[in-house]
C-alpha positions as a Markdown table, in Angstrom:
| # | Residue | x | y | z |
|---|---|---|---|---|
| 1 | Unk | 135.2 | 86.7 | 85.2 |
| 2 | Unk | 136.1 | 90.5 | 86.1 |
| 3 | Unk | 136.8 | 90.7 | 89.5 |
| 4 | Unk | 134.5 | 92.3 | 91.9 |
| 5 | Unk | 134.8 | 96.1 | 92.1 |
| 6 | Unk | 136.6 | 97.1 | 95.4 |
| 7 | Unk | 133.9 | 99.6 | 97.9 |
| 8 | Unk | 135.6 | 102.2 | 99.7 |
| 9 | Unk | 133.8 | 103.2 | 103.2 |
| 10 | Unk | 135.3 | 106.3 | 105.3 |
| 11 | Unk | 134.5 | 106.6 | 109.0 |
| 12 | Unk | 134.9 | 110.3 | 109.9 |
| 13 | Unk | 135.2 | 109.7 | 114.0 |
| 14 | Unk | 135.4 | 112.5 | 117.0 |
| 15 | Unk | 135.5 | 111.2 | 120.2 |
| 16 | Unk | 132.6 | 108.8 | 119.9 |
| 17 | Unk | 134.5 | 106.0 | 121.5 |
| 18 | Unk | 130.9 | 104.6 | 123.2 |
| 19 | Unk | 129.8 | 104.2 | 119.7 |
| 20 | Unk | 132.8 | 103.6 | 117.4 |
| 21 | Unk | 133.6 | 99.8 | 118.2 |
| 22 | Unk | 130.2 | 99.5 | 117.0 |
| 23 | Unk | 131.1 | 100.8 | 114.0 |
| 24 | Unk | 134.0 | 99.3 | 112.7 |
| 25 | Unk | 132.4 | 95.8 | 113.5 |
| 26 | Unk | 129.5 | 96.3 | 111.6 |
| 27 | Unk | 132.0 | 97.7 | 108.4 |
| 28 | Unk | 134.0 | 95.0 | 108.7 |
| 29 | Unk | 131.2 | 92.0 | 109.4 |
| 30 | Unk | 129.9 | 93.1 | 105.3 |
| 31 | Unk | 129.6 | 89.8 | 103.1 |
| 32 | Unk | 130.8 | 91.3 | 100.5 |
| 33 | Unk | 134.5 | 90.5 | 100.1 |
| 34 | Unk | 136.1 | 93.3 | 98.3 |
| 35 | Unk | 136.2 | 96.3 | 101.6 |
| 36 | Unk | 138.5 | 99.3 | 101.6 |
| 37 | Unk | 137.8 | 100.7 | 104.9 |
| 38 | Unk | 139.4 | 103.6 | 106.0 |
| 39 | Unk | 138.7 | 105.5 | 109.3 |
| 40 | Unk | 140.1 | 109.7 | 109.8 |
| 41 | Unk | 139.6 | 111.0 | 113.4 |
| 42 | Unk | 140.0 | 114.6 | 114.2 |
| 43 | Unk | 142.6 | 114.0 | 117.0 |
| 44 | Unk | 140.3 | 112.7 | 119.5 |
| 45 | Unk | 140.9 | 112.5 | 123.5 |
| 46 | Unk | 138.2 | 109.9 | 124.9 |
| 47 | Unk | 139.6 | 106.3 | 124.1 |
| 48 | Unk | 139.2 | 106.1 | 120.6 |
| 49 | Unk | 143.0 | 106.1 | 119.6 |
| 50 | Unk | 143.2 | 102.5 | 121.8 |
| 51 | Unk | 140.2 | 101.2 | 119.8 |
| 52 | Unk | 141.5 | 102.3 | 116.5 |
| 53 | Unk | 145.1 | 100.5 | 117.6 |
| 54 | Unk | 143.5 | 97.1 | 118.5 |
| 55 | Unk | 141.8 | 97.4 | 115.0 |
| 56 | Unk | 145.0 | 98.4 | 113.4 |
| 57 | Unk | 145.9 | 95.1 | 111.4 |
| 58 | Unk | 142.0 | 95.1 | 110.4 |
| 59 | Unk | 141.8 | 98.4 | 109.1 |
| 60 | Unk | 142.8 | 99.1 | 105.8 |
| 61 | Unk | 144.0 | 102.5 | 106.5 |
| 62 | Unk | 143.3 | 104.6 | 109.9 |
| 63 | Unk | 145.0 | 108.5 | 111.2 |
| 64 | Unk | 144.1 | 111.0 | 114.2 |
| 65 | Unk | 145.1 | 114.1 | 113.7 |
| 66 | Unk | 143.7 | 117.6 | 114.5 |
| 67 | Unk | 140.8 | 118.8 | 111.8 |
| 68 | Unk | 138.1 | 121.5 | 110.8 |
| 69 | Unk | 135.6 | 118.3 | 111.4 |
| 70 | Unk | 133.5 | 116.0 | 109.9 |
| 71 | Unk | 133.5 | 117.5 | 106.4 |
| 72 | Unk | 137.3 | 118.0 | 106.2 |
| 73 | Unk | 137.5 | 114.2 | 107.5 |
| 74 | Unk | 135.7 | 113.0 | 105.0 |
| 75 | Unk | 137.3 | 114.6 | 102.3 |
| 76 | Unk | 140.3 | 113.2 | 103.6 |
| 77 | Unk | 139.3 | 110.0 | 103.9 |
| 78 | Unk | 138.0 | 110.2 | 100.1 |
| 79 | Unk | 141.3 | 111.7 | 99.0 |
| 80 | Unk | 142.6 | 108.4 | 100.2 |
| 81 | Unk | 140.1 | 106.1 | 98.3 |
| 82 | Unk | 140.4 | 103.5 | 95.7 |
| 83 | Unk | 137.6 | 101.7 | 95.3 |
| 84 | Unk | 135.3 | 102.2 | 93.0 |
| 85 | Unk | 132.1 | 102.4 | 94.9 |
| 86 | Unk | 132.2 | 104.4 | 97.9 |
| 87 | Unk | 130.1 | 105.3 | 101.0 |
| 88 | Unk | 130.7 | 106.3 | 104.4 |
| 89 | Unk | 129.1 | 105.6 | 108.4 |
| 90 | Unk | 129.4 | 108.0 | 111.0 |
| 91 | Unk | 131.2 | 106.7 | 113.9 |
| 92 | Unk | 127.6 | 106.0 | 115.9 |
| 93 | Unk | 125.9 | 104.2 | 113.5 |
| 94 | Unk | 126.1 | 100.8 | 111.9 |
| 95 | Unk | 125.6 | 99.2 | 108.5 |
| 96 | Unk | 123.9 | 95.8 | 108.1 |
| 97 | Unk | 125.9 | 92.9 | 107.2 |
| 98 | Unk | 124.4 | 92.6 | 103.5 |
| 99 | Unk | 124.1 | 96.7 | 102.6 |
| 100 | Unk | 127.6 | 96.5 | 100.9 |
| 101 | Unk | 126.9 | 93.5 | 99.1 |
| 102 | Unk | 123.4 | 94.2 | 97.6 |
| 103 | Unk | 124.9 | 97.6 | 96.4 |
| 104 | Unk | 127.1 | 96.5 | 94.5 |
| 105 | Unk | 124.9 | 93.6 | 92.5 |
| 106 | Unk | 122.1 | 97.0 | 92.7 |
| 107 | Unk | 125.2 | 99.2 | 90.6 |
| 108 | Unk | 126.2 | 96.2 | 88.4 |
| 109 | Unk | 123.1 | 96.1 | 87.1 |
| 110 | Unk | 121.9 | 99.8 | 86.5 |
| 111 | Unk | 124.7 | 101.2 | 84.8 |
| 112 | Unk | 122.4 | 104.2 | 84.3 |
| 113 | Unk | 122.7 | 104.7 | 87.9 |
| 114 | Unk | 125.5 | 106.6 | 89.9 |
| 115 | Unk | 124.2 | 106.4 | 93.3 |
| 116 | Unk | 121.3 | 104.1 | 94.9 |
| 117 | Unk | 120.5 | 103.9 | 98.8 |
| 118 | Unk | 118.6 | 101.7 | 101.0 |
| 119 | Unk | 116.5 | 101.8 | 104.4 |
| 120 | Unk | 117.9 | 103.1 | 107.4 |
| 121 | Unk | 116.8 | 101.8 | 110.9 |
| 122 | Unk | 116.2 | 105.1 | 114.1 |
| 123 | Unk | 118.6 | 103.2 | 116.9 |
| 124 | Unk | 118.8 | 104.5 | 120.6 |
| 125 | Unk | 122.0 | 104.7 | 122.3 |
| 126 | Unk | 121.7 | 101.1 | 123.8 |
| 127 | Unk | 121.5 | 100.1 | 119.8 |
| 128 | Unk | 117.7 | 99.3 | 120.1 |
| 129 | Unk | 115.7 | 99.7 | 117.0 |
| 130 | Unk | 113.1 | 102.6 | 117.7 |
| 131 | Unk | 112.0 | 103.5 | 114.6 |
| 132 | Unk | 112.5 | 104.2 | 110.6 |
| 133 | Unk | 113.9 | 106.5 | 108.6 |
| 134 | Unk | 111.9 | 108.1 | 106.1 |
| 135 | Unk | 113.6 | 106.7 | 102.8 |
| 136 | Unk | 111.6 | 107.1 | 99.5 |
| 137 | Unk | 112.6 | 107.9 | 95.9 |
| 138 | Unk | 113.8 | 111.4 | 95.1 |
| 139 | Unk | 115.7 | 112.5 | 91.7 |
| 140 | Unk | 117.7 | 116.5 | 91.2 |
| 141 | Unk | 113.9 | 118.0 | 90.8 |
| 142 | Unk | 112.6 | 116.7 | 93.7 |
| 143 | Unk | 116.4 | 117.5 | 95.9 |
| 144 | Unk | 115.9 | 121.2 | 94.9 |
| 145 | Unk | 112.6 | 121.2 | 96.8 |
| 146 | Unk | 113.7 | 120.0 | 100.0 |
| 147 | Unk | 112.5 | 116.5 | 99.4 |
| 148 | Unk | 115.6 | 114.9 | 100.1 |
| 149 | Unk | 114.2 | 111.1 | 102.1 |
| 150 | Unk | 118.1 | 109.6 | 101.7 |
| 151 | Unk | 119.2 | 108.2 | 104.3 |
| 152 | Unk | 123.2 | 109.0 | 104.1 |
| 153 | Unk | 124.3 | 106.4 | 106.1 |
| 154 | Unk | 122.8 | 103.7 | 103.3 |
| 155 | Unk | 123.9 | 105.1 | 100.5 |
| 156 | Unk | 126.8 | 104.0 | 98.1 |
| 157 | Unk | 127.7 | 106.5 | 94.9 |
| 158 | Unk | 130.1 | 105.6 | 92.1 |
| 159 | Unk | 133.6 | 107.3 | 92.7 |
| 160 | Unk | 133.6 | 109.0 | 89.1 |
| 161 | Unk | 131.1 | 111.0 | 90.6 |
| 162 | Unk | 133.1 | 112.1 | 93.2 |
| 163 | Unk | 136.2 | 112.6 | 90.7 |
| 164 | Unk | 133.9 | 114.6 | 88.6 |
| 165 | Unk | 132.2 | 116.6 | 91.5 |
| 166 | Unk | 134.0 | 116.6 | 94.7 |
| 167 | Unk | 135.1 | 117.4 | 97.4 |
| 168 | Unk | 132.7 | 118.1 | 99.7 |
| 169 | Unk | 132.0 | 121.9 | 100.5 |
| 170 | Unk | 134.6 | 122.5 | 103.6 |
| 171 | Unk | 131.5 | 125.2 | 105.0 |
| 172 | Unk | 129.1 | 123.3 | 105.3 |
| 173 | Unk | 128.5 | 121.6 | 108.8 |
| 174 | Unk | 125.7 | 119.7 | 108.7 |
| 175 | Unk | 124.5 | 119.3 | 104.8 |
| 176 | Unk | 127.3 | 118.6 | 103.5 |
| 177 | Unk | 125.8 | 115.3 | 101.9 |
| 178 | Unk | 122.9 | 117.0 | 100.7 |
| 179 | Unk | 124.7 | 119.0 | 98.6 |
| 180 | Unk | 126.6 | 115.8 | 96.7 |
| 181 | Unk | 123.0 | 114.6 | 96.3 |
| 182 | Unk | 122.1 | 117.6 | 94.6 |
| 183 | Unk | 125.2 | 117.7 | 92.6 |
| 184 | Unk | 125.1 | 113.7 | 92.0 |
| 185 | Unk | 121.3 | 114.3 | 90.9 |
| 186 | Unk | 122.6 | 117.1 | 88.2 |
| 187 | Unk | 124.5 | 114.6 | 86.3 |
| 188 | Unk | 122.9 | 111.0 | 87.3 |
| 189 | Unk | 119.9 | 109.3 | 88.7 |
| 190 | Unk | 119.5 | 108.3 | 92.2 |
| 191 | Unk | 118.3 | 105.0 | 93.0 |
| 192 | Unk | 115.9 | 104.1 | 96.2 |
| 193 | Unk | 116.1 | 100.7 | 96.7 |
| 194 | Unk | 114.1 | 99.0 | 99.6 |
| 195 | Unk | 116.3 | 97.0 | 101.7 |
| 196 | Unk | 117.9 | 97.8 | 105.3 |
| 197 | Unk | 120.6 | 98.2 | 105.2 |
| 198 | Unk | 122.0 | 101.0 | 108.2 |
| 199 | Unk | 121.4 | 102.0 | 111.4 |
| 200 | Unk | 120.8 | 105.9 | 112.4 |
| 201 | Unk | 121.9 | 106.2 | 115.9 |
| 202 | Unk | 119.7 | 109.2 | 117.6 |
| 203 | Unk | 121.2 | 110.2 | 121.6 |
| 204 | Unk | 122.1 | 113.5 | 122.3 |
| 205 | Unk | 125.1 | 114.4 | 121.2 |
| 206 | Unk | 124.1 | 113.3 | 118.1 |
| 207 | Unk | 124.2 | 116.2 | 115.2 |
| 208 | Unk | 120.5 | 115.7 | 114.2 |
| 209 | Unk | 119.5 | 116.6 | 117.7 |
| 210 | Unk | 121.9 | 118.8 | 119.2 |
| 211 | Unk | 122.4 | 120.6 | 115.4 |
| 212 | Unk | 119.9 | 119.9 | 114.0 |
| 213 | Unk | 118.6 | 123.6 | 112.8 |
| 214 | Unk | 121.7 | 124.4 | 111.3 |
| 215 | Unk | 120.4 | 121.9 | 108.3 |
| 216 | Unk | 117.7 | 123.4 | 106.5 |
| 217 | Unk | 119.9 | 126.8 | 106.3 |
| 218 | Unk | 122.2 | 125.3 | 104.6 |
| 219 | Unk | 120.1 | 123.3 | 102.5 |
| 220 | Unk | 119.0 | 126.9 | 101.6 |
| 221 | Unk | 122.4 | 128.0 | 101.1 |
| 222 | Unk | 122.7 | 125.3 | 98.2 |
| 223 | Unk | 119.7 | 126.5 | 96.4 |
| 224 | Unk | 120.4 | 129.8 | 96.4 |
| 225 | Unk | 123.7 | 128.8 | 95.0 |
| 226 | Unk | 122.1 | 127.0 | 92.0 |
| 227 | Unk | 120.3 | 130.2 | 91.5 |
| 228 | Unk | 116.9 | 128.9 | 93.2 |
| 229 | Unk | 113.2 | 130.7 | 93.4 |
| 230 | Unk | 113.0 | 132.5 | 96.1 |
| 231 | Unk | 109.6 | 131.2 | 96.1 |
| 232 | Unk | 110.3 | 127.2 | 95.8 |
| 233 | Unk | 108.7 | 125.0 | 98.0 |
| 234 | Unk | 112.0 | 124.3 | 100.0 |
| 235 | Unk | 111.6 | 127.9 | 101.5 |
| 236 | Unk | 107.8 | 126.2 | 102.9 |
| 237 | Unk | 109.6 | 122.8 | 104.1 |
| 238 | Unk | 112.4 | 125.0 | 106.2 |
| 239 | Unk | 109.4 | 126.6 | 107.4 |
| 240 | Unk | 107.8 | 123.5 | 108.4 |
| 241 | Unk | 110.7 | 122.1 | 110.1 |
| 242 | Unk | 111.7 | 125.0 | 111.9 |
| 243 | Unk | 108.0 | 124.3 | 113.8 |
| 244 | Unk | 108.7 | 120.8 | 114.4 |
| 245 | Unk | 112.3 | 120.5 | 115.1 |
| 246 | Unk | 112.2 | 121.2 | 118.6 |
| 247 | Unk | 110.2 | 118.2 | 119.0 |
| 248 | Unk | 112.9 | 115.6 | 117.9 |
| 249 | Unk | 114.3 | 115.9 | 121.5 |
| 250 | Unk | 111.0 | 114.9 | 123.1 |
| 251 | Unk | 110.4 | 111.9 | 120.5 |
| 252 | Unk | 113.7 | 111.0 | 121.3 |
| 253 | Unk | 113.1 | 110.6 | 125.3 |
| 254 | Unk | 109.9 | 108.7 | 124.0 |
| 255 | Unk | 111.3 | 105.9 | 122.1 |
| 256 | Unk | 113.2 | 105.4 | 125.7 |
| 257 | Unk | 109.6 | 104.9 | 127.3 |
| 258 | Unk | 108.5 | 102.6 | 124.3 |
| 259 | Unk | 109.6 | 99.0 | 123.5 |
| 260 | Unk | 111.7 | 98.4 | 120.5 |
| 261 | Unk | 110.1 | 99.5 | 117.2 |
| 262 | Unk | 110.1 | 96.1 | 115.6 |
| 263 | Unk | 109.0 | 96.0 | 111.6 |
């Protein structure tokens, strides 16, 4: 029997010590047996270095050192990767103990498909479930039109996709992984597949809410790069979302008044 293909999951961390413990655990707690897990921090200054220490003998491969953020991280990280399926989880959020697992048996039996994702779980900062992410199916078509509905932090791509269309664009800030979706889209399908497998820590620090409108422009910048209408429908979402955005601060603050969102 051929032996079960290694996954590779990359931790880009800045001083998110509250969070990162959380992290790691959840990586390593996967069922699946074959985990590379590597974690890059950008140098940071707020206990994480004494975490990442502790886990030393646990990790397969952890450094801190000075960086031009998350993006750069990750490409790091990636540079470092031998597995053949990889993914990665923010240091503040978590993946279920099963995600790694039921993407692999997913990828082992669609070879047609280069990159599937699950469900991803809203958490608060006490970890509390307070909502869902908005997964659903998308394909390249779909990407270009600002219906993107991945959730990043369940998502697991083949690495000869990211031999064949990496790294990630150093610019970009906060799309970063939209733009491998687009490019993973150009050459591949996308999978949706309905299980949970992640949780999406919102508090606020977090990039979605303290960043958040630096997204769309970017999203922007990608399909102008392709050569994109100027009058696509992704020029109406940014619109959209430039109305609404101010108002993830306040949901936030009233998930804290709500109990758990329970499925």
């Amino acid at each position: 029997m051929a032996e079960a293909p290694l996954v590779s999951i990359v931790t880009p961390s800045f001083n998110q010590a509250a969070f990162l413990e959380q992290t790691i655990e959840s990586v390593l707690a996967q069922s699946y047996p074959r985990i590379e897990y590597i974690v890059v921090d950008g140098g940071s200054t707020d206990g994480t270095l004494q975490i990442l220490r502790r886990y030393d003998g646990r990790l397969t491969r952890w450094i801190s050192e000075p960086d031009a953020g998350q993006t750069d991280a990750l490409n790091k990280g990636f540079a470092m990767a031998s597995g053949e399926i990889l993914a990665w989880i923010n240091s503040d959020d978590r993946l279920l103990p099963q995600a790694a697992a039921e993407a692999v048996e997913f990828l082992q039996a669609h070879a047609e498909i280069g990159m599937v994702y699950g469900d991803a779980d809203y958490i608060d900062e006490a970890g509390l479930r307070v909502g869902r992410f908005p997964a659903a199916q998308t394909d390249y078509a779909r990407l270009r039109r600002g219906y993107v509905h991945v959730p990043q932090q369940a998502s697991f791509f083949r690495a000869r996709l990211w031999h064949m269309l990496g790294p990630l664009d150093p610019t970009f800030y906060f799309a970063m992984d939209y733009d491998l979706w687009v490019r993973i889209a150009s050459v591949t399908a996308l999978r949706y597949h309905p299980r949970r497998w992640a949780e999406f820590r919102l508090h606020r620090d977090a990039k979605t809410l303290a960043a958040g409108d630096r997204c769309w422009p970017e999203m922007i910048r990608v399909h102008q790069r392709l050569g994109g209408n100027p009058l696509a429908p992704i020029y109406g979402r940014y619109a959209l979302r430039r109305l609404i955005g101010p108002l993830w601060p306040l949901r936030l603050r009233l998930q804290r008044l709500r109990r758990p969102y329970v499925s």
